[in-house]
N, C-alpha and C positions, 0 to 999 in steps of 0.2 A: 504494500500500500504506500503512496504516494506521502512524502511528507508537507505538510501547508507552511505556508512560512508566517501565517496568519490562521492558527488553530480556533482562536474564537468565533471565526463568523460558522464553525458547527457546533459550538454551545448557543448559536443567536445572539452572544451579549461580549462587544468587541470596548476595549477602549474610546472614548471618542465617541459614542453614540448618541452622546448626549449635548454632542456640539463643542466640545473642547478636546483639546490635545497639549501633549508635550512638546515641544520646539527646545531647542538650543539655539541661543542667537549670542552672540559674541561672547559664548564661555559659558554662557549662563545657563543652565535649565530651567524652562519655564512651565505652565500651564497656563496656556490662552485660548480664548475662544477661536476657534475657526476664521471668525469673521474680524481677525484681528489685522492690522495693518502688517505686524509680521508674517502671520501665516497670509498674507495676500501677495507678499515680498516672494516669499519660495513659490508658493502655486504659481506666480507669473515668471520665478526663476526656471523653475523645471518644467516650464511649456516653450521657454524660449530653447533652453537646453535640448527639449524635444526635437524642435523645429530646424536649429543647425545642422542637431543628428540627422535629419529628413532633407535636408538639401546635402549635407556629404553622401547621401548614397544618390543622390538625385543628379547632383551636378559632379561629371568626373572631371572638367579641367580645372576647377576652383577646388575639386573634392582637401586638398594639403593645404591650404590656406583656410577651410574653416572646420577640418579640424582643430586648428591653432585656434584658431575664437572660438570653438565648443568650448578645449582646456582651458582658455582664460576665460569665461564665463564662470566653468565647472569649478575652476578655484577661485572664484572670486565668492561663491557658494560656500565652499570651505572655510573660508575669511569670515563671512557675516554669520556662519557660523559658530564658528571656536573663537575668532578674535585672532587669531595668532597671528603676527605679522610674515612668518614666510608664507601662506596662501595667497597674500596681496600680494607680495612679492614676485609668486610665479605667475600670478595670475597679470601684474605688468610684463612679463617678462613671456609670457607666450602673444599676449598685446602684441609686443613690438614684433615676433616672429609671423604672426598672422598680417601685420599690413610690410614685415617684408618680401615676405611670399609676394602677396596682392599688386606692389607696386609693377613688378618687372609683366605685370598681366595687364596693364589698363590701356585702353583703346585709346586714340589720338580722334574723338569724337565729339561731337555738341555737347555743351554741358546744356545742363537744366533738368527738370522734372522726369522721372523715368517711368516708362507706360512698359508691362514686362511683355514678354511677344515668346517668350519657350519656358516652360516647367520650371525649369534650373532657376532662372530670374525671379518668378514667381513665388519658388520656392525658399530662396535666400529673403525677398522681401518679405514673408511672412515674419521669417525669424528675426530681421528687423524689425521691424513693427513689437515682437514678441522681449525685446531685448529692452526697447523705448519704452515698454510698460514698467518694467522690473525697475527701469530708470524714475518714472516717476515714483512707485510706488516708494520705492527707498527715499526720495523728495519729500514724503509728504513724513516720514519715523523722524524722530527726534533723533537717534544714533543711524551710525554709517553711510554717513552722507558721500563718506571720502568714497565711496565703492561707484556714485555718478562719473569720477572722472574715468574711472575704466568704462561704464557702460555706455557714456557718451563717444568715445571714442570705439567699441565697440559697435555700436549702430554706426558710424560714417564707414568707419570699414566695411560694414556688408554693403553699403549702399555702396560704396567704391566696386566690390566686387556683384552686384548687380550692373556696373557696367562693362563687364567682363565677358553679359551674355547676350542674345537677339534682342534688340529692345526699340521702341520708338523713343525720342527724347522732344520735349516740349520747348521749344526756343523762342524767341521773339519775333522769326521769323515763319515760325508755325508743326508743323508733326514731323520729324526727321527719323527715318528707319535707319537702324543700328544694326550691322550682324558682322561682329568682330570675326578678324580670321582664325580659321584652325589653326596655323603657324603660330600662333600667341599663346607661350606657357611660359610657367615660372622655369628660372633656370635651375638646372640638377643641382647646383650647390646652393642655394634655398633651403 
């Protein structure tokens, strides 16, 4: 027989049932409501986490560049956390890895607004989007504010690498179609 990793929910009576949970936020053990600004911080962490993972199996020429922003995300999780200063640490430190990948990839293209036109693109701007909530959300907590400057730079990076893929871009001059060449990869020593 199969082991649960979650035996309660066959007694029917789980932790949490009742609308509160455990959390750990910067060292601390707590118990808060679900509906608490912290537990809104991880549930918008771990969809944005989600959503990176969903565009590296979705997009294979960016797939090494968001890896690097999955793990800095992931440890930036581990940071708000335990508190412990080396998560932040790696967590600027795969930052800088993931927009140096991204650099050697970007198109010589319109700038301006980006309309997505293949999955890949689509897909990375969801996690964008997904990254920009976790940002507010830690905006509005009274602690770990400092965790915005990674996720601020984290969202321009996907946006960077949303233009890496088919895309129409919004100019002043009106709808310009985008479809970077296959000859655009980061290079091997990346």
């Amino acid at each position: 027989m199969p082991t649960l990793a979650k035996p309660c929910v066959v007694t029917g009576s789980c932790p949490g049932d009742l609308g509160d949970t455990e959390v750990l936020w910067k060292g601390r053990q707590m118990c808060v409501s679900k509906a608490s600004g912290i537990i809104k911080v991880f549930g918008a962490l771990e969809a944005a986490l989600g959503h990176i993972n969903q565009a590296v199996v979705t997009c294979e020429k960016q797939a090494k560049c968001l890896k690097r922003a999955y793990w800095a995300l992931f440890n930036l999780g581990l940071y708000l956390s335990t508190g412990e200063d080396y998560y932040y640490g790696k967590s600027i430190y795969m930052l800088k890895k993931a927009l140096k990948c991204t650099l050697p990839m970007l198109p010589d293209s319109p700038l301006g607004w980006l309309y997505c036109a293949d999955l890949c693109c689509a897909t990375v701007n969801t996690a964008r989007v997904w990254v920009r909530w976790v940002e507010r959300r830690v905006a509005a907590l009274e602690e770990g504010k400092e965790a915005i400057l990674i996720l601020n730079h984290l969202g321009n990076i996907l946006f960077e690498l949303m233009r890496t893929t088919h895309h129409s871009v919004k100019t002043r001059r009106g709808l310009v179609m985008v479809k970077p060449s296959e000859e655009e990869t980061a290079p091997a020593w990346l």
